[in-house]
TIDO-250103 format. One record per residue (C-alpha): y, x, z; residue number from 1. Coordinates in nm, 3 decimals. Example, Ala and Ser with C-alpha at 12.3 -4.5 7.8 and 13.67 -1.06 7.14 Angstrom:
BEGIN
<py: -0.450	px: 1.230	pz: 0.780	pos: 1> .
<py: -0.106	px: 1.367	pz: 0.714	pos: 2> .
This chain:
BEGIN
<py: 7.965	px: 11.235	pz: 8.159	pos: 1> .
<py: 7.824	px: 10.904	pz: 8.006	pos: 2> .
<py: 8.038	px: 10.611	pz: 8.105	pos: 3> .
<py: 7.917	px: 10.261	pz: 8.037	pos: 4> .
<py: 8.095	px: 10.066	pz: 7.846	pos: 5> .
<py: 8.054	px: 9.674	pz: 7.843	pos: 6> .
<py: 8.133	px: 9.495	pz: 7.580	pos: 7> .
<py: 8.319	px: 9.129	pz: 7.648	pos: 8> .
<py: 8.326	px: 9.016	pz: 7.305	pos: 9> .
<py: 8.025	px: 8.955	pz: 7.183	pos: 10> .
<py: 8.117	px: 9.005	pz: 6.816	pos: 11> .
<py: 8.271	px: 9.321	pz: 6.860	pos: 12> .
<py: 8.066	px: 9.657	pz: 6.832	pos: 13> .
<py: 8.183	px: 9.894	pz: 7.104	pos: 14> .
<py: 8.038	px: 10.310	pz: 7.071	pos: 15> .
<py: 7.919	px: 10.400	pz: 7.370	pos: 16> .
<py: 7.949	px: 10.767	pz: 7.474	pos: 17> .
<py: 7.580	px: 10.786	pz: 7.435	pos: 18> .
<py: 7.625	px: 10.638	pz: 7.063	pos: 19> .
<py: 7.900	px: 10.919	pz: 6.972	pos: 20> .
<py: 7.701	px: 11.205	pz: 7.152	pos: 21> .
<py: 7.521	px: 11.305	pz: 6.766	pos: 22> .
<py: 7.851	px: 11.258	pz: 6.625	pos: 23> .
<py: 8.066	px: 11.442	pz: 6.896	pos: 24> .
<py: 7.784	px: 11.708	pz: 6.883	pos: 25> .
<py: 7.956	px: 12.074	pz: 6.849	pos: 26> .
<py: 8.322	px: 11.922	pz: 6.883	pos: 27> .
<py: 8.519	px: 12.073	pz: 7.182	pos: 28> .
<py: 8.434	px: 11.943	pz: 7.519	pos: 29> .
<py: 8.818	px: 11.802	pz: 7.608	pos: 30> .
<py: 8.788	px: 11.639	pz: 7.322	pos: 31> .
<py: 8.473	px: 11.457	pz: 7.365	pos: 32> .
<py: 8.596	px: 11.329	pz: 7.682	pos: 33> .
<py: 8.902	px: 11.219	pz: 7.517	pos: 34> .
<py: 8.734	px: 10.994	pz: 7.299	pos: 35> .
<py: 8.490	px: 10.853	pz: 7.597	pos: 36> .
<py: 8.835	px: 10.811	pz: 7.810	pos: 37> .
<py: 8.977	px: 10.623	pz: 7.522	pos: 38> .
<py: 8.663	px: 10.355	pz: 7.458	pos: 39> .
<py: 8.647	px: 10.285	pz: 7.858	pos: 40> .
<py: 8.996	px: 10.212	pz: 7.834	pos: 41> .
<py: 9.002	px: 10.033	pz: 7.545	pos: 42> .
<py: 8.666	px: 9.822	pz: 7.744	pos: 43> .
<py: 8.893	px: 9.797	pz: 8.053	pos: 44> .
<py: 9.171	px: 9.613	pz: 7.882	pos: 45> .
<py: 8.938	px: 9.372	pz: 7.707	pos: 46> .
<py: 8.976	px: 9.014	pz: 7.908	pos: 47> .
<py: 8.699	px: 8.937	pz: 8.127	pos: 48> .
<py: 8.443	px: 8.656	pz: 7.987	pos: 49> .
<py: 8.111	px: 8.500	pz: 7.995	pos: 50> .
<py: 7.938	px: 8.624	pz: 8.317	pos: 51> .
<py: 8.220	px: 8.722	pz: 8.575	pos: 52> .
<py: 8.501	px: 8.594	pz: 8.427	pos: 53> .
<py: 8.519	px: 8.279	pz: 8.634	pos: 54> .
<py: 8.368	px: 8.214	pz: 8.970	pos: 55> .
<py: 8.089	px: 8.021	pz: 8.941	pos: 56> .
<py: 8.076	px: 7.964	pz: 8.578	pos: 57> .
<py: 7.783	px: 7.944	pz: 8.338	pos: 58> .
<py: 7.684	px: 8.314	pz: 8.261	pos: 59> .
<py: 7.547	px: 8.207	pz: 7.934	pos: 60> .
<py: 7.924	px: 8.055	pz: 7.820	pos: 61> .
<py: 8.267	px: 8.199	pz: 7.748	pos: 62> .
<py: 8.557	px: 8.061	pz: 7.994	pos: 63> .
<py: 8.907	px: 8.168	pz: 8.043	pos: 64> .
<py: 9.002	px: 8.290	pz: 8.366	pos: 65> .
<py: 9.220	px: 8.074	pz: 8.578	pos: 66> .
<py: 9.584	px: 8.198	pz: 8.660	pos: 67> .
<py: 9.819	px: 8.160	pz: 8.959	pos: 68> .
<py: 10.022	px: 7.902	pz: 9.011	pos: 69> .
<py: 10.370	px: 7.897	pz: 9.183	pos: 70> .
<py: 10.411	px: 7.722	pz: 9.479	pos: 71> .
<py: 10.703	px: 7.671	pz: 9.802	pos: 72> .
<py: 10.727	px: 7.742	pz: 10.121	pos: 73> .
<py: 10.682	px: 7.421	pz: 10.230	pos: 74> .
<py: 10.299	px: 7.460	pz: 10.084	pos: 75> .
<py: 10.231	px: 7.719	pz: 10.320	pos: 76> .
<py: 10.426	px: 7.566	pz: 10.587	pos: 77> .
<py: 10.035	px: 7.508	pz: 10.783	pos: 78> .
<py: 10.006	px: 7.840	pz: 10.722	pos: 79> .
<py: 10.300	px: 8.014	pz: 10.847	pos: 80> .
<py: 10.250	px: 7.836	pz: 11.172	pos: 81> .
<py: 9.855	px: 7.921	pz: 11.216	pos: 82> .
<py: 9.991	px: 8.269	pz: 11.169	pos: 83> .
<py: 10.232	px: 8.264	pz: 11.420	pos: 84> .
<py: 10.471	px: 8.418	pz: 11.225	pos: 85> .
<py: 10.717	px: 8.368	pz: 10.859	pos: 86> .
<py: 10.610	px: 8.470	pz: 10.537	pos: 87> .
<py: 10.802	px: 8.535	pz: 10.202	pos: 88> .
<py: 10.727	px: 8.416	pz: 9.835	pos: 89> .
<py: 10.637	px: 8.708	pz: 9.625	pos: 90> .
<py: 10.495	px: 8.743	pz: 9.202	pos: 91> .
<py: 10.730	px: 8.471	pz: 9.080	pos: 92> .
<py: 10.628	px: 8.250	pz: 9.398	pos: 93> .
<py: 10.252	px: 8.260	pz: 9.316	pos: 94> .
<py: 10.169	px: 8.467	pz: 9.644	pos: 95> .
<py: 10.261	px: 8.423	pz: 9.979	pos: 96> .
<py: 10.259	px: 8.748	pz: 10.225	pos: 97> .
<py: 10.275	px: 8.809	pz: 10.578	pos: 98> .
<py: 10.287	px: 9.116	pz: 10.760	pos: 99> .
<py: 10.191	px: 9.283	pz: 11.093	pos: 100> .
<py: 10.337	px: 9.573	pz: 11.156	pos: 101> .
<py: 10.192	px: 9.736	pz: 11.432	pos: 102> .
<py: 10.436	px: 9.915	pz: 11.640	pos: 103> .
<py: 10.171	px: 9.961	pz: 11.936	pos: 104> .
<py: 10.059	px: 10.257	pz: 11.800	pos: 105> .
<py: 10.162	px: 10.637	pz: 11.850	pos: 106> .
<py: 10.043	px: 10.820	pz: 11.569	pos: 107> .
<py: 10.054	px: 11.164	pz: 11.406	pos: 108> .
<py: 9.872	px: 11.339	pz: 11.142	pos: 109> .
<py: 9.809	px: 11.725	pz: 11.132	pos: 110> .
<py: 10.121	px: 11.728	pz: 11.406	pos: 111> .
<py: 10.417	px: 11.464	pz: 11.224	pos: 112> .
<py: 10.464	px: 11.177	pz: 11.437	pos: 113> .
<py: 10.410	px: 10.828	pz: 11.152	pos: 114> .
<py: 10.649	px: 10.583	pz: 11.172	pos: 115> .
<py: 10.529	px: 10.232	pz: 11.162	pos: 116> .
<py: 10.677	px: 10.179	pz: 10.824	pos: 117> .
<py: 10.489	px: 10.493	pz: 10.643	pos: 118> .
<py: 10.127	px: 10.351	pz: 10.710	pos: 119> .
<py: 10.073	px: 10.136	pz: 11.056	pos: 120> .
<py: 10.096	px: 9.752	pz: 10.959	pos: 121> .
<py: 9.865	px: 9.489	pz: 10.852	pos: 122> .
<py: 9.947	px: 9.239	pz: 10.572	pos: 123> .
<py: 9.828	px: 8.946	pz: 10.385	pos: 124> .
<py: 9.857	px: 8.718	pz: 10.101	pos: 125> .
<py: 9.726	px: 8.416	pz: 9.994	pos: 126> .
<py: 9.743	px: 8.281	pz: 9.592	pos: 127> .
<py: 9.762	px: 7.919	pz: 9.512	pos: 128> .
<py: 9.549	px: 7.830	pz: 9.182	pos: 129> .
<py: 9.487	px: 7.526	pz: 8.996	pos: 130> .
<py: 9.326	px: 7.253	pz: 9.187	pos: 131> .
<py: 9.438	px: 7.379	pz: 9.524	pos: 132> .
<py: 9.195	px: 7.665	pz: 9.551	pos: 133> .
<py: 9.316	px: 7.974	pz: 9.719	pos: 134> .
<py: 9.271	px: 8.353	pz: 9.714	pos: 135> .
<py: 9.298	px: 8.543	pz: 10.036	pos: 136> .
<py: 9.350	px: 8.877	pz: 10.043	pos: 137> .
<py: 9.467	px: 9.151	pz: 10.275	pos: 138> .
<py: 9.490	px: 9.498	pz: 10.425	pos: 139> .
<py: 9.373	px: 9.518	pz: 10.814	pos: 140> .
<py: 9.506	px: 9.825	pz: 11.037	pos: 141> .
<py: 9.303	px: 9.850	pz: 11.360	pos: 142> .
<py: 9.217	px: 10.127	pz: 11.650	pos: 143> .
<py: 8.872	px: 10.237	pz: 11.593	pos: 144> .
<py: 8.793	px: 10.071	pz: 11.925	pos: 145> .
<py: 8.873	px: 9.735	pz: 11.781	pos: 146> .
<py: 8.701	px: 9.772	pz: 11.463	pos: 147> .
<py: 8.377	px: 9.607	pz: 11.582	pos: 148> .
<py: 8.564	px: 9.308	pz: 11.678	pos: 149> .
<py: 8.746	px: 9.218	pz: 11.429	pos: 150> .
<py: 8.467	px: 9.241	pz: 11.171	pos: 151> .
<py: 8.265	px: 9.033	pz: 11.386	pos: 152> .
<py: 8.569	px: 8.738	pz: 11.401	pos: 153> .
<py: 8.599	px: 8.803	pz: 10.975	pos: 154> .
<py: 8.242	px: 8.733	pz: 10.963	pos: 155> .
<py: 8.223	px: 8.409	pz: 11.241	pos: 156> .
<py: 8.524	px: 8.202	pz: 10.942	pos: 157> .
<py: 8.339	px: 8.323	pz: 10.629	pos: 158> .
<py: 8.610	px: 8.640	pz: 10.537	pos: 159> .
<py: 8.421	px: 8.887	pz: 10.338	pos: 160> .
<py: 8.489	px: 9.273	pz: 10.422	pos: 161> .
<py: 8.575	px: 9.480	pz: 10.092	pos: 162> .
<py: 8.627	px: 9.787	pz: 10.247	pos: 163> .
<py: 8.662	px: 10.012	pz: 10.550	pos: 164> .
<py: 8.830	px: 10.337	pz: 10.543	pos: 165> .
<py: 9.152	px: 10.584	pz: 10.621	pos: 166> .
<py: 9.471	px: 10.576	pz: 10.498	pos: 167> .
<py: 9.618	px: 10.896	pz: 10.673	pos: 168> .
<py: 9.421	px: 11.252	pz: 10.787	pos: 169> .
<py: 9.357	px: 11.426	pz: 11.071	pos: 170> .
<py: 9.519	px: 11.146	pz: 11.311	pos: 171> .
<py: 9.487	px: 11.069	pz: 11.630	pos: 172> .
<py: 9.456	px: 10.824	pz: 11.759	pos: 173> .
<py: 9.199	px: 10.689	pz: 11.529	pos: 174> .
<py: 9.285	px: 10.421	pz: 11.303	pos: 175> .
<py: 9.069	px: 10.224	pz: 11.004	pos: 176> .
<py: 9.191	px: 10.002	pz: 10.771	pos: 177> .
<py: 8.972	px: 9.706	pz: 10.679	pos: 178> .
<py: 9.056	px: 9.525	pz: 10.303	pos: 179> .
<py: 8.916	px: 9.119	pz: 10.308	pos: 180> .
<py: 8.856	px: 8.891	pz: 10.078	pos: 181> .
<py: 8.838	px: 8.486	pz: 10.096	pos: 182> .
<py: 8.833	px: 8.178	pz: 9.849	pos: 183> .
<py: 8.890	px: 7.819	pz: 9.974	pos: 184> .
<py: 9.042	px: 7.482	pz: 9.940	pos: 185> .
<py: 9.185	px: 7.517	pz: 10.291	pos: 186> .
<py: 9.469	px: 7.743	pz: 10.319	pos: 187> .
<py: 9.487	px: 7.644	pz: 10.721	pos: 188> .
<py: 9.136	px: 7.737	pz: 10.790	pos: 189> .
<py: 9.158	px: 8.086	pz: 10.625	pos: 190> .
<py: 9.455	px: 8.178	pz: 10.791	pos: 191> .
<py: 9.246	px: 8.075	pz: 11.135	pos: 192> .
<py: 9.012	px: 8.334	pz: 11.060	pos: 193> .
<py: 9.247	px: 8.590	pz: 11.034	pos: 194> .
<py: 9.414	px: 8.507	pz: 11.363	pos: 195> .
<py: 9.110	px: 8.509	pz: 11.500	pos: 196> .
<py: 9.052	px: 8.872	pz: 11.387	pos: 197> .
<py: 9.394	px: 9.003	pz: 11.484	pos: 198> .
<py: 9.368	px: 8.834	pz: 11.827	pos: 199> .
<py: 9.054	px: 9.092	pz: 11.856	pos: 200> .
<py: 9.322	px: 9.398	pz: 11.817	pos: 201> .
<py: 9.659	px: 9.489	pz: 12.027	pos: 202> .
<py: 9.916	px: 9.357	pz: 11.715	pos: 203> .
<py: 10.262	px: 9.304	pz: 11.846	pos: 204> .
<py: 10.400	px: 8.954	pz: 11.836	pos: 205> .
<py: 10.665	px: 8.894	pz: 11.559	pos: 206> .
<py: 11.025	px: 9.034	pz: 11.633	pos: 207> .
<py: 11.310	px: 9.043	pz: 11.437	pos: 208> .
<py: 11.350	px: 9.382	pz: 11.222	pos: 209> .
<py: 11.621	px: 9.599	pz: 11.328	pos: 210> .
<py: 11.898	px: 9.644	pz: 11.145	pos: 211> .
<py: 11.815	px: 9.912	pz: 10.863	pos: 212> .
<py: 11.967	px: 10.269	pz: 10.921	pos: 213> .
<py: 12.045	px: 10.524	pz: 10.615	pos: 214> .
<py: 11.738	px: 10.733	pz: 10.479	pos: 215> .
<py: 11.792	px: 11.072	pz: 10.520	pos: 216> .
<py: 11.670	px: 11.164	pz: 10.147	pos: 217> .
<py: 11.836	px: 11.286	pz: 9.799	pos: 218> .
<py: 11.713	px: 10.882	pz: 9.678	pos: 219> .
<py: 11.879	px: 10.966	pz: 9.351	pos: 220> .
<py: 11.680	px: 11.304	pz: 9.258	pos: 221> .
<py: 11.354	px: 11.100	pz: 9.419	pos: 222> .
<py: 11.460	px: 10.852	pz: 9.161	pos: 223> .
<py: 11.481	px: 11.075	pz: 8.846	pos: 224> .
<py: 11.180	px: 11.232	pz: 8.924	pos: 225> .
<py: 11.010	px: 10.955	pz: 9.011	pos: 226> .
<py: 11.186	px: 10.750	pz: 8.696	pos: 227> .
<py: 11.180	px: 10.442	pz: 8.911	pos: 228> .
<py: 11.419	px: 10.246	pz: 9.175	pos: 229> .
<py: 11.311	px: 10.320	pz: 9.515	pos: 230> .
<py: 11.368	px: 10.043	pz: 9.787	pos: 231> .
<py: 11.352	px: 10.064	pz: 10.158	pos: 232> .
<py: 11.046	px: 9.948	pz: 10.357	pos: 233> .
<py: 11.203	px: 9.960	pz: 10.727	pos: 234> .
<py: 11.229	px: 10.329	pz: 10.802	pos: 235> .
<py: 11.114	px: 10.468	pz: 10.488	pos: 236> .
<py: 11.163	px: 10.495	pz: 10.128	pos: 237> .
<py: 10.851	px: 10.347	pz: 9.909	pos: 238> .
<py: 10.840	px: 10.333	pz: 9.533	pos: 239> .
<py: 10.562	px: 10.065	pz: 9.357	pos: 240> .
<py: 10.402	px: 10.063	pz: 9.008	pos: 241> .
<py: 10.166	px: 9.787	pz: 8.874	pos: 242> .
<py: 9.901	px: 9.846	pz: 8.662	pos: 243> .
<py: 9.992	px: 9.662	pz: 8.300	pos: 244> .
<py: 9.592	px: 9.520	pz: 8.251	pos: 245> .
<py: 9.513	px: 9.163	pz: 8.381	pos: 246> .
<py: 9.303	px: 9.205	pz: 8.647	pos: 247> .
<py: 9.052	px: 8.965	pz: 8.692	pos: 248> .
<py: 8.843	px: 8.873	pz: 9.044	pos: 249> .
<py: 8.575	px: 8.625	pz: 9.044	pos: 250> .
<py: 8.731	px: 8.420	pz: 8.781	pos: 251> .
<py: 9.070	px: 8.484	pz: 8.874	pos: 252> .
<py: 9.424	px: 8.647	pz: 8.765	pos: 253> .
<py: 9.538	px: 8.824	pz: 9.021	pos: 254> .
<py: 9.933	px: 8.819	pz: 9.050	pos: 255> .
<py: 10.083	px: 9.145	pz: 8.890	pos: 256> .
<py: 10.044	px: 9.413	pz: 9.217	pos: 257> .
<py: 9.854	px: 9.239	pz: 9.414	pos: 258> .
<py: 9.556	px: 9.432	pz: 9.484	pos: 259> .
<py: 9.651	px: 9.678	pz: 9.205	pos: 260> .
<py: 9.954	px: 9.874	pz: 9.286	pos: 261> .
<py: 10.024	px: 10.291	pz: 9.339	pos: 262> .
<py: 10.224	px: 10.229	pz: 9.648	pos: 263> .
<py: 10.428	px: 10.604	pz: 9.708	pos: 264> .
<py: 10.624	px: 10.625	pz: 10.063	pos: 265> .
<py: 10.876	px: 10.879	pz: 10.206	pos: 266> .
<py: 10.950	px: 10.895	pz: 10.526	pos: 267> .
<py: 11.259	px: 11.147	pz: 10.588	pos: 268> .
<py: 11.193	px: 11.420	pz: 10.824	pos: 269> .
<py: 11.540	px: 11.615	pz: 10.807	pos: 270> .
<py: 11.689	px: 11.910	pz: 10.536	pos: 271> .
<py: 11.554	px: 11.667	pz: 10.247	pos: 272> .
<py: 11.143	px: 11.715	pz: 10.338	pos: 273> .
<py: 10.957	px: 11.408	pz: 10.374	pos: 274> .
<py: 10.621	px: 11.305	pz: 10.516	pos: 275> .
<py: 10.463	px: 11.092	pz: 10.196	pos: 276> .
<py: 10.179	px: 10.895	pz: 10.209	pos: 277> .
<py: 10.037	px: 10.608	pz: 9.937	pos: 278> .
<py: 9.777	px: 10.562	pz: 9.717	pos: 279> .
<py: 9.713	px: 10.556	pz: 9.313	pos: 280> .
<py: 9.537	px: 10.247	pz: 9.157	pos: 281> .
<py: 9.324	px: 10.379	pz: 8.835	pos: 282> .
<py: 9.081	px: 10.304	pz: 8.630	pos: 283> .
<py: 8.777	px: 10.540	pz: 8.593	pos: 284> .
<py: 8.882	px: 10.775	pz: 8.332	pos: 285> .
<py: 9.192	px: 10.832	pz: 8.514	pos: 286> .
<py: 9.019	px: 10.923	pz: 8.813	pos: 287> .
<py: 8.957	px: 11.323	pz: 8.795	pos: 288> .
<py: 9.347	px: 11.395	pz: 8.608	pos: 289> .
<py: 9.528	px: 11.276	pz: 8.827	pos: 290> .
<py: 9.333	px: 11.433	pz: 9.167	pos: 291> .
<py: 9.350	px: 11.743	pz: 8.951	pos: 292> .
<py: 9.715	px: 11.692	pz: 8.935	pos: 293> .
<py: 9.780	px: 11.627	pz: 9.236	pos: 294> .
<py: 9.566	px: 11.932	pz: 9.427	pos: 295> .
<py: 9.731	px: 12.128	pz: 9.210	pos: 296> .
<py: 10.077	px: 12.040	pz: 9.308	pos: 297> .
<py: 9.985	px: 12.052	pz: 9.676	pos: 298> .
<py: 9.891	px: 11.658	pz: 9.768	pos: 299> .
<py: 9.593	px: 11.601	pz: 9.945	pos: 300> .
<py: 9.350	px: 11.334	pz: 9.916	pos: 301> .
<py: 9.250	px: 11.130	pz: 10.200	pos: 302> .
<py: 9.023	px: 10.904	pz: 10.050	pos: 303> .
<py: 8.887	px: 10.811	pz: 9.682	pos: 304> .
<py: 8.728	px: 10.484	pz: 9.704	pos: 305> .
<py: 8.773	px: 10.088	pz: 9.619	pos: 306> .
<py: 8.941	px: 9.824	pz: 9.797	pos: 307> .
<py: 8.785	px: 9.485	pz: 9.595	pos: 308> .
<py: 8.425	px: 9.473	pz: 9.491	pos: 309> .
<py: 8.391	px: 9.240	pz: 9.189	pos: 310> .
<py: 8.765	px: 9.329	pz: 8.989	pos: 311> .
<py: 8.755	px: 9.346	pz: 8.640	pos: 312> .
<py: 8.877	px: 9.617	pz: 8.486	pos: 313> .
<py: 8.726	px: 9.790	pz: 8.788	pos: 314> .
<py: 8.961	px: 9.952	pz: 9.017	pos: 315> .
<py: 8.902	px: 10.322	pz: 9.209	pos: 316> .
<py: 9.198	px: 10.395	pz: 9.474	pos: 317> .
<py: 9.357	px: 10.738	pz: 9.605	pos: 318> .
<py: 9.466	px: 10.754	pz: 9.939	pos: 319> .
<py: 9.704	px: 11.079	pz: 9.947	pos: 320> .
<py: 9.885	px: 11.291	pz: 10.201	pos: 321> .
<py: 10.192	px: 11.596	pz: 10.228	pos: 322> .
<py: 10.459	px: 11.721	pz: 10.336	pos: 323> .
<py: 10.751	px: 11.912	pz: 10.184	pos: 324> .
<py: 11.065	px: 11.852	pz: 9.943	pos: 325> .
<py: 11.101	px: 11.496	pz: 9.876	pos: 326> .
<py: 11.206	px: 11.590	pz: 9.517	pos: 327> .
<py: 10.930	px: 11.796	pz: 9.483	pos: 328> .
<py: 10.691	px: 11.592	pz: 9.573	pos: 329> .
<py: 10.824	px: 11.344	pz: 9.361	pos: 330> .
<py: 10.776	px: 11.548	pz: 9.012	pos: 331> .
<py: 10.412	px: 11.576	pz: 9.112	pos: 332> .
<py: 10.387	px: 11.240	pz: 9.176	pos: 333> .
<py: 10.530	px: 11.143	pz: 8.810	pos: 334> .
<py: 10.269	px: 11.406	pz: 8.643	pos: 335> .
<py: 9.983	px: 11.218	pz: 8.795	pos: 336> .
<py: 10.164	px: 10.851	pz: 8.725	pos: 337> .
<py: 10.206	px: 11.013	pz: 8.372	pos: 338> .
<py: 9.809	px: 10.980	pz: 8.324	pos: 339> .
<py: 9.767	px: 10.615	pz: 8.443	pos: 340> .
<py: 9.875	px: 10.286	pz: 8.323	pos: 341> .
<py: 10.171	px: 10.215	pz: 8.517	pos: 342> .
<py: 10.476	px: 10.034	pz: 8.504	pos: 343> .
<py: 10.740	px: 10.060	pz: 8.790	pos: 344> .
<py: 10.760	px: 9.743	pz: 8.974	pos: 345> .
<py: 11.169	px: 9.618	pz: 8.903	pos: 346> .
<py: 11.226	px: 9.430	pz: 9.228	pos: 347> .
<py: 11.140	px: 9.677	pz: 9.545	pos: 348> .
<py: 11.161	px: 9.519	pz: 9.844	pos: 349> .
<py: 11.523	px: 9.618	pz: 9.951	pos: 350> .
<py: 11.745	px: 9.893	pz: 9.785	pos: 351> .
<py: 11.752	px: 10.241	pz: 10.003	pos: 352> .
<py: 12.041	px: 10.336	pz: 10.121	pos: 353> .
């Protein structure tokens, strides 16, 4: 297994695993691969620079990337109207996200009915940099009848498709989830574009949430296996971890999560069992542990894949699925967490109860 490593500063000799193969000759396999791991993460961690570290800079010249700025409400204020719908600040008010949950839809996978909260909503931010450019990004969930549609609307206002894939197995009725990707001046004119594609799909209007009902789970042995605070999403129980490298797109610092979180949810489905669904954000040579981890504890994978197409460190993503003991579950979870570079997000979105 040979994987590339580039090297960002210049000045800096980096072994490749190609380089150590004469010197790893003869030396156990494991840990070979333990010393390949360790230079691609070593690689992954170095800041972006020269070519692909800003968008649209000089490939032949070193420049920083730019970072997020914070912003108010009253910035997106164009935006939240276009949208139809309110927002929140998120990332130390550098991002602002809506969300679209779609409660059309009557879903189950291999049998459990999926609550809207576990895996059916669309949501997007947008990230204010210096100069009044702006990042959009976002997470589409669409009927596989509407799919066609909306990627034609993306395309007609300039909205590039990262990705098209499943989030949840053996469903019915079918659903995709499309990632996108935008940079502009005009925050307005982006968020027109993604009306445009939603209007090609059967999202709800905005209502009010209900009021939030108690989670029927054992939250604190979820916790202590998990070694994290669970919040409440709605109807279910969902526990975030950010990955501690800066991640860099076309020039830019992403927020910390955004576009690079392990998302885990439980949605209670009586006598302490849960339906869980999520996905892990890793690097490459974290890739095979942790689905090794997981199959082993009984977690299936849904999809392996990316959502971005240009991140730096690059990012692979692991859609999983099962059911069973919340707790359980939960322990697995942590063993696979155990081999990536994680930190528990400290601010869930609302404590479960």
């Amino acid at each position: 297994m040979n994987t590339p490593i580039r090297d960002t500063t210049p000045r800096r000799t980096v072994l490749t695993a190609a380089a150590l193969a004469p010197v790893l000759a003869g030396v156990p396999l494991l840990t070979a691969r333990a010393a390949e791991a360790a230079s691609a993460a070593e690689a992954a961690e170095t800041p972006a620079s020269s070519a692909g570290s800003r968008r649209g800079a000089d490939p032949g010249h070193d420049t920083e990337p730019v970072r997020p700025v914070p912003s108010t409400l009253e910035y997106w204020r164009g935006v939240t109207a276009e949208l139809g719908r309110p927002g929140t600040l998120g990332n130390n008010n550098t991002a602002y996200f809506t969300r679209y949950p779609r409660g059309d839809l009557r879903l189950t996978a291999h049998g459990v009915p999926v609550s809207t909260s576990l895996a059916l909503g669309s949501h997007i931010a947008f990230v204010r940099y210096p100069e009044d450019e702006v990042l959009l990004m976002g997470d589409l969930t669409i009927t596989e009848g509407e799919v066609h549609g909306v990627l034609s609307a993306l395309q007609d206002h300039g909205i590039a498709q990262t990705s098209l894939h499943k989030h949840l197995p053996a469903h019915q009725p079918d659903v995709w989830w499309i990632h996108i990707h935008a940079h502009g001046k005009d925050p307005v004119a982006l968020a027109r574009g993604v009306r445009a594609a939603l209007a090609r799909t059967a999202s709800p209007p905005h209502t009010d949430p209900e009021p939030p009902r108690p989670i029927d789970l054992d939250l604190d042995g979820i916790n202590a296996a998990l070694r994290s605070n669970i919040g409440r999403d709605g109807e279910v129980a969902k526990a975030t971890f950010a990955r501690r490298e800066t991640i860099v797109d076309q020039g830019m610092v992403l927020p910390p999560g955004l576009g690079s979180i392990s998302a885990l949810i439980f949605q209670p489905l009586g006598g302490g069992r849960a339906a869980l669904s999520g996905d892990f954000a890793l690097i490459a040579p974290e890739v095979q542990g942790v689905i090794k981890v997981l199959l082993r504890g009984g977690i299936g994978l849904v999809e392996l894949h990316n959502h971005g197409l240009t991140e730096n460190p690059r990012l692979f993503f692991i859609h999983v699925w099962a059911v069973g003991d919340a707790v359980r579950l939960a322990k697995v979870l942590r063993a696979a967490l155990d081999l990536t570079n994680v930190v528990p997000v400290s601010n869930p979105r609302t404590p479960a109860t």
